[in-house]
Backbone as a ProteinNet text record, in pm:
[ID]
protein_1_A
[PRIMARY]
XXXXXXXXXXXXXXXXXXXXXXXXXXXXXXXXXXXXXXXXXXXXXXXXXXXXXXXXXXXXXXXXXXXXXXXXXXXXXXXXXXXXXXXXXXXXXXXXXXXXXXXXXXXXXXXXXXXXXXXXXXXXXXXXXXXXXXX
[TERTIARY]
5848.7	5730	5654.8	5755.8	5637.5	5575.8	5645.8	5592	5435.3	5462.7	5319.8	5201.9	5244.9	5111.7	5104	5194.8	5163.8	5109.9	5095.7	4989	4847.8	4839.9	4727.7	4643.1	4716	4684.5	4623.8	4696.5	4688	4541.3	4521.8	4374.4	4263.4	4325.7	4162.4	4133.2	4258.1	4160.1	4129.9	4166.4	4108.2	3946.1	3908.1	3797.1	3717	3762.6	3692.3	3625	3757.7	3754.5	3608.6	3606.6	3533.8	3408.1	3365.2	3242.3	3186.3	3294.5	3219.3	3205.2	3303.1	3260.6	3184.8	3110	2984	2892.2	2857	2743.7	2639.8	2695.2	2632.6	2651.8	2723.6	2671.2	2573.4	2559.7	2448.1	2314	2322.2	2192.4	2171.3	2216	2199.5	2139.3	2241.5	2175.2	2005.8	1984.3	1872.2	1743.3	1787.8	1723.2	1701.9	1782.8	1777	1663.8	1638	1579	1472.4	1468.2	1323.1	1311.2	1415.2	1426.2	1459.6	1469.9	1442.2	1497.1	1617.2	1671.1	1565	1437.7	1374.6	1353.6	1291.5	1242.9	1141	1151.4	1051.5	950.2	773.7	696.7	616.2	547.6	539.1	434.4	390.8	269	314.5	282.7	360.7	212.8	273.4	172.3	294	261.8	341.1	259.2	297.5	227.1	279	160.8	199.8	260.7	267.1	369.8	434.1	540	634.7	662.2	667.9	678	591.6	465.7	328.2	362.8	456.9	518.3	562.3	641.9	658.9	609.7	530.1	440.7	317.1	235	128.6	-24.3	-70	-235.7	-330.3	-385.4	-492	-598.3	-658.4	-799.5	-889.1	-972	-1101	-1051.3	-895.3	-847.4	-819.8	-786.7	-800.4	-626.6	-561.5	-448.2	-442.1	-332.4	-284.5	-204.3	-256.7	-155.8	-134.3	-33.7	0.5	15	-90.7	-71.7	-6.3	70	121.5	128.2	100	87	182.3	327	361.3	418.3	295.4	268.9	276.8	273.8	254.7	114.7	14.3	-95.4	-221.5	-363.6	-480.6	-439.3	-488.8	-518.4	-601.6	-709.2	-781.3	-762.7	-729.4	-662.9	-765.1	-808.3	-840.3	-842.2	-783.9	-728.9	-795.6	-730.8	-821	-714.1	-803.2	-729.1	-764.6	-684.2	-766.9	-654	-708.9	-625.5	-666.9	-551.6	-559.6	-665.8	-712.7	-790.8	-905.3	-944.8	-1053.1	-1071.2	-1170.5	-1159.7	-1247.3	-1107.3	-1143.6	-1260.9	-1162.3	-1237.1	-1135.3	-1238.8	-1167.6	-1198.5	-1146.6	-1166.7	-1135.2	-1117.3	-1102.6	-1086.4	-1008	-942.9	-894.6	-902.2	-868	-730.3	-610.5	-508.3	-471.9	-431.2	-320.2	-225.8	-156.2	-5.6	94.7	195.5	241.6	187.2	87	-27	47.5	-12.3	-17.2	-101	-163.4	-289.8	-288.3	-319.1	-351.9	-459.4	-463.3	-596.8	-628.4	-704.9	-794.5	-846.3	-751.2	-826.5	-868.9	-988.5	-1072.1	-981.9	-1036.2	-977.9	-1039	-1207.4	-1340.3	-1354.7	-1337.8	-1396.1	-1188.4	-1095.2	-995.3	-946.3	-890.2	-840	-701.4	-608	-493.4	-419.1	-294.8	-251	-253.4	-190	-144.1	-190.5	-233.8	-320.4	-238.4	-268.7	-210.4	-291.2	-245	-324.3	-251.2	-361.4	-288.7	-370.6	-285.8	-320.3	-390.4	-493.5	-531.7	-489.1	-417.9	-353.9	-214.7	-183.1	-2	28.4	184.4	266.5	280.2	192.4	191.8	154.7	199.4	124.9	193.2	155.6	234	173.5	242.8	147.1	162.8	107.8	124	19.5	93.7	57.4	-94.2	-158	-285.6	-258.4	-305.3	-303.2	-460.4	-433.9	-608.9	-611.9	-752	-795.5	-861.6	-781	-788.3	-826.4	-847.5	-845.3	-967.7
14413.6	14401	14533.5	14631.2	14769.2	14802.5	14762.5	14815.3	14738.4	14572.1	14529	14594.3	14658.7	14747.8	14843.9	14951.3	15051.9	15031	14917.4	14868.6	14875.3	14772.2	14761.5	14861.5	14941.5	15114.1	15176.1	15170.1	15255.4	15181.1	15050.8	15018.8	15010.3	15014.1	15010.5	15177.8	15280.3	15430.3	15444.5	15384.8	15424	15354.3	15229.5	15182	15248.8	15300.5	15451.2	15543.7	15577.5	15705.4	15683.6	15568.5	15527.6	15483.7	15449	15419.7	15573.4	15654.7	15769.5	15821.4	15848.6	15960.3	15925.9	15782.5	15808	15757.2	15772.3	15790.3	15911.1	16010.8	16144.5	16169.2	16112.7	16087.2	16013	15896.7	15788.9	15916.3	15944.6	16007.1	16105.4	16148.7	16282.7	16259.1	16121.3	16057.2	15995.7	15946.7	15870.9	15973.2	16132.7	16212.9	16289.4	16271.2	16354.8	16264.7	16137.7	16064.7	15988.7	16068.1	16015.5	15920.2	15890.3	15765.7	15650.6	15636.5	15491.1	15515.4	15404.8	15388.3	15288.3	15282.2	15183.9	15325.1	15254.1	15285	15389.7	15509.1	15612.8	15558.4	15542.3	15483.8	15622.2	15477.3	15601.9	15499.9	15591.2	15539.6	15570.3	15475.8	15502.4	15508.1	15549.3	15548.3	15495.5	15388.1	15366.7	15352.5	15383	15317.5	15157	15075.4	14896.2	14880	14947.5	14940.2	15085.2	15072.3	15187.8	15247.2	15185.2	15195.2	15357.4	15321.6	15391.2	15570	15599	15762	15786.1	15734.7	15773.9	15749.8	15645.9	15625.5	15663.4	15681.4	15750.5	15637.5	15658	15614.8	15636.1	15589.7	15650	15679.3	15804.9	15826.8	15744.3	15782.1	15645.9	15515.5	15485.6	15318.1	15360.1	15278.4	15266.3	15346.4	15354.7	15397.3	15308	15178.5	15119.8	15127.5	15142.4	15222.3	15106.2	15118.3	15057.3	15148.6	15090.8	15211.9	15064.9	15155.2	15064.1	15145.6	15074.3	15116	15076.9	15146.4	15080.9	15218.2	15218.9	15348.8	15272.4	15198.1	15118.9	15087.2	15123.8	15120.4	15117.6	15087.8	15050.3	15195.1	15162.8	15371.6	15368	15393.4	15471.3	15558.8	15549.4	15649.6	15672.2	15809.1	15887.6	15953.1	15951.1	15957.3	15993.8	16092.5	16170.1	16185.1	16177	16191.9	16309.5	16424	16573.9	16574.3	16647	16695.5	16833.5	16935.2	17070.4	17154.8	17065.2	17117.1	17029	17004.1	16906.2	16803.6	16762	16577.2	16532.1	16410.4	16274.4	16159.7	16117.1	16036.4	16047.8	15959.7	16010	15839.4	15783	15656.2	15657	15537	15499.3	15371.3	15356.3	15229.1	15212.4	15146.6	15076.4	14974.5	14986.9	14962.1	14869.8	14781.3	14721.9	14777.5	14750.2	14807.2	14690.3	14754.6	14612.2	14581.9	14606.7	14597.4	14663.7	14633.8	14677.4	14608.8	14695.9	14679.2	14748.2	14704.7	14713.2	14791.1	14920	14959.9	14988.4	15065	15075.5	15215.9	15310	15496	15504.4	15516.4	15564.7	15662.5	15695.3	15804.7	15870	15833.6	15881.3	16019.1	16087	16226.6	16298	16227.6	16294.9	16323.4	16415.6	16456.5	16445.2	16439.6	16475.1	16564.4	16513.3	16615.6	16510.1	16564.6	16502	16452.9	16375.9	16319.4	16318.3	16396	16368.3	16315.7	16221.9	16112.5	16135.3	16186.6	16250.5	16118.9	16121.5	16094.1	16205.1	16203.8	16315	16388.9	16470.1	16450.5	16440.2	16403.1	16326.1	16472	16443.7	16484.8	16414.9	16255.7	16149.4	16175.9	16153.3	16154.9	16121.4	16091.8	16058.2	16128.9	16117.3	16183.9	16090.6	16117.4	16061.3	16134.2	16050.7	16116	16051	16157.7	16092.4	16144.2	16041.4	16074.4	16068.8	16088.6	16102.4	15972.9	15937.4	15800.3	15770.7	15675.3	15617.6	15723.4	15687.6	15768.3	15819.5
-6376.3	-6293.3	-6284.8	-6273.5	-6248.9	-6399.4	-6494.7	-6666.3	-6664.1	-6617.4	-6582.3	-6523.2	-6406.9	-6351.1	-6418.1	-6468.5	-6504.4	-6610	-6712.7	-6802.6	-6769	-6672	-6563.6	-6591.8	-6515.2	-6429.8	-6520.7	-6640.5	-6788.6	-6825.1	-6845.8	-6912.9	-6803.2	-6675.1	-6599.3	-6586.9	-6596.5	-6607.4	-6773.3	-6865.3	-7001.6	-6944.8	-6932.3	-6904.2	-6840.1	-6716.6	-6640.8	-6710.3	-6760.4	-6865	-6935.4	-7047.4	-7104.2	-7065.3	-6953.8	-6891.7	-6827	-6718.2	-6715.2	-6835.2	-6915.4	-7047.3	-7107.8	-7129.6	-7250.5	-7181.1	-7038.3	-7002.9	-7019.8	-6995.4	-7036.2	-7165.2	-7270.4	-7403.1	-7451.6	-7371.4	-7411	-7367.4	-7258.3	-7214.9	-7291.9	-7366.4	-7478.8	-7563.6	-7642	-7738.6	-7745.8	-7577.1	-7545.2	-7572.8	-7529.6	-7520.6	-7607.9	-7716.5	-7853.8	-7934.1	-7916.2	-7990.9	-7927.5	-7807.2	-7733.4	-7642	-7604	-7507.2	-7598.2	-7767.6	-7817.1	-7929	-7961.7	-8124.8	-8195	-8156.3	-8245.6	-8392.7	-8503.7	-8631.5	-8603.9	-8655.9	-8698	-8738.8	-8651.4	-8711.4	-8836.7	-8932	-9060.9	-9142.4	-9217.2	-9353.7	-9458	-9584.5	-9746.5	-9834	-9944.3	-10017.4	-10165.4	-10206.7	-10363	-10503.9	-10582.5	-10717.7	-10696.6	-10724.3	-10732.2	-10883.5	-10970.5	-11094.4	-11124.8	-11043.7	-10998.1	-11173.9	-11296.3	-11391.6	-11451.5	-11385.5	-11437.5	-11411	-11286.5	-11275.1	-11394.8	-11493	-11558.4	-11720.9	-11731.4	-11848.5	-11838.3	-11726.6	-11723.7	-11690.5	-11675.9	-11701.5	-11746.9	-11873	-11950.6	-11869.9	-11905.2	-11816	-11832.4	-11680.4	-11750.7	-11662	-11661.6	-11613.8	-11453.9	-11374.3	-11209.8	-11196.5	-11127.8	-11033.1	-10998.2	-10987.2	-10885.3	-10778	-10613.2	-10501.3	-10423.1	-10403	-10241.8	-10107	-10021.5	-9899	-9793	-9699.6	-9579.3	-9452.1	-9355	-9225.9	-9130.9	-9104.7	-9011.4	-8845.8	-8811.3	-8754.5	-8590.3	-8578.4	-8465.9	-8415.8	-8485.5	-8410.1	-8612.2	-8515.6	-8668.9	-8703.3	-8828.5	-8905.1	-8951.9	-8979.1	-9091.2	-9151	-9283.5	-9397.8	-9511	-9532.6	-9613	-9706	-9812.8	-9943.2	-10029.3	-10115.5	-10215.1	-10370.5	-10460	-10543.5	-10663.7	-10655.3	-10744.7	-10865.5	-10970.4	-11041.7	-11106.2	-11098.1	-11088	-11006.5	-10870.4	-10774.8	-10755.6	-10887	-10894.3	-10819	-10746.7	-10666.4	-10763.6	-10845.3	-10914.4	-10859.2	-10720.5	-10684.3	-10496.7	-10419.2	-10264.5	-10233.9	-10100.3	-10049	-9884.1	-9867	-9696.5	-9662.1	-9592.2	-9587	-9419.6	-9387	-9234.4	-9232.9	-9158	-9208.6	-9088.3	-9040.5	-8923.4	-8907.2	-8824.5	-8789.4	-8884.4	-8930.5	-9030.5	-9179.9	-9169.3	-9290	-9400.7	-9559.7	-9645	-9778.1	-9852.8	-9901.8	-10052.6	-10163.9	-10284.5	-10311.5	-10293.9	-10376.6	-10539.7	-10574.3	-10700.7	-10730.9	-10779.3	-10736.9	-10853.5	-10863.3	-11005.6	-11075.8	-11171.2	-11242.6	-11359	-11353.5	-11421.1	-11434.4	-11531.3	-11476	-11498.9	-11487.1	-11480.4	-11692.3	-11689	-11824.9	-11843.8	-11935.8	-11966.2	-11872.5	-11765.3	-11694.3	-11573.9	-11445	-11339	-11250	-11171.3	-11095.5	-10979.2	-10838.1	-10743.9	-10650.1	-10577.3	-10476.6	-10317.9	-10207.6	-10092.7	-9989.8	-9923.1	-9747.6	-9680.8	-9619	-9600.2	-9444.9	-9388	-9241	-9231	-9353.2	-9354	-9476.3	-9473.9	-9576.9	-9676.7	-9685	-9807.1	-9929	-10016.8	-10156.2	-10276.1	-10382.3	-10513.7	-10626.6	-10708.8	-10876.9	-10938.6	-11021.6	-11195.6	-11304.8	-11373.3	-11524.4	-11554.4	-11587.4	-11693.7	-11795	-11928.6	-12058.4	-12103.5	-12229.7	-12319.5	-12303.3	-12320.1	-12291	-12450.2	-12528.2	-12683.6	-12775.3	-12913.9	-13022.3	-13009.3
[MASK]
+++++++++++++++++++++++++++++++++++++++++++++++++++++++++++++++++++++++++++++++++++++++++++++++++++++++++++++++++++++++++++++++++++++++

């Protein structure tokens, strides 16, 4: 009979234990991360034929991007696309929260060599390759 309680005894102070001790862990945690384990809201920028980073795009033909918005709130995004300093071509686009959208980045005016395409405001951006455009 007493091995019974002292069982007892033994799991209702581990439970103690365990309810005071990670309360002031939870609150650390709550506070290290802002009050909220929801998802880091954020914006992408992709090539729509993920293929093209590494085969390139003849000059002259469009960039195909995928931009997405899942920032929690509308965006208007600004986007430019230079190569070796140069601006190719620039755009603007109005986004939903959730959203994501197919664009079309010129690439008139660009030569042989890298095309980088920025968010303008963000740390976003991608490259790719331009090649000579036909014989």
């Amino acid at each position: 009979m007493n091995g019974v309680w002292i069982g007892r005894f033994f799991l209702v102070l581990v439970v103690v234990v365990l309810i005071f001790g990670f309360s002031p862990i939870s609150r650390q945690l709550l506070k290290t991360v802002n009050g909220s384990f929801a998802p880091t809201p954020y914006s992408s920028l992709a090539l729509s034929t993920p293929g093209d980073a590494a085969t390139g795009v003849p000059a002259g033909l469009a960039v195909a991007i995928q931009l997405s918005n899942d920032t929690g709130h509308t965006n208007t995004y600004h986007w430019t696309a230079q190569e070796n300093g140069a601006l190719i071509s620039r755009g603007e686009q109005t986004l939903g929260n959730g959203k994501s959208i197919n664009l079309s980045v010129p690439t008139l005016g660009a030569v042989a060599g890298t095309l980088r395409i920025v968010l303008q405001d963000t740390h976003v951006f991608i490259t790719v390759p331009i090649l000579t455009s036909g014989p």
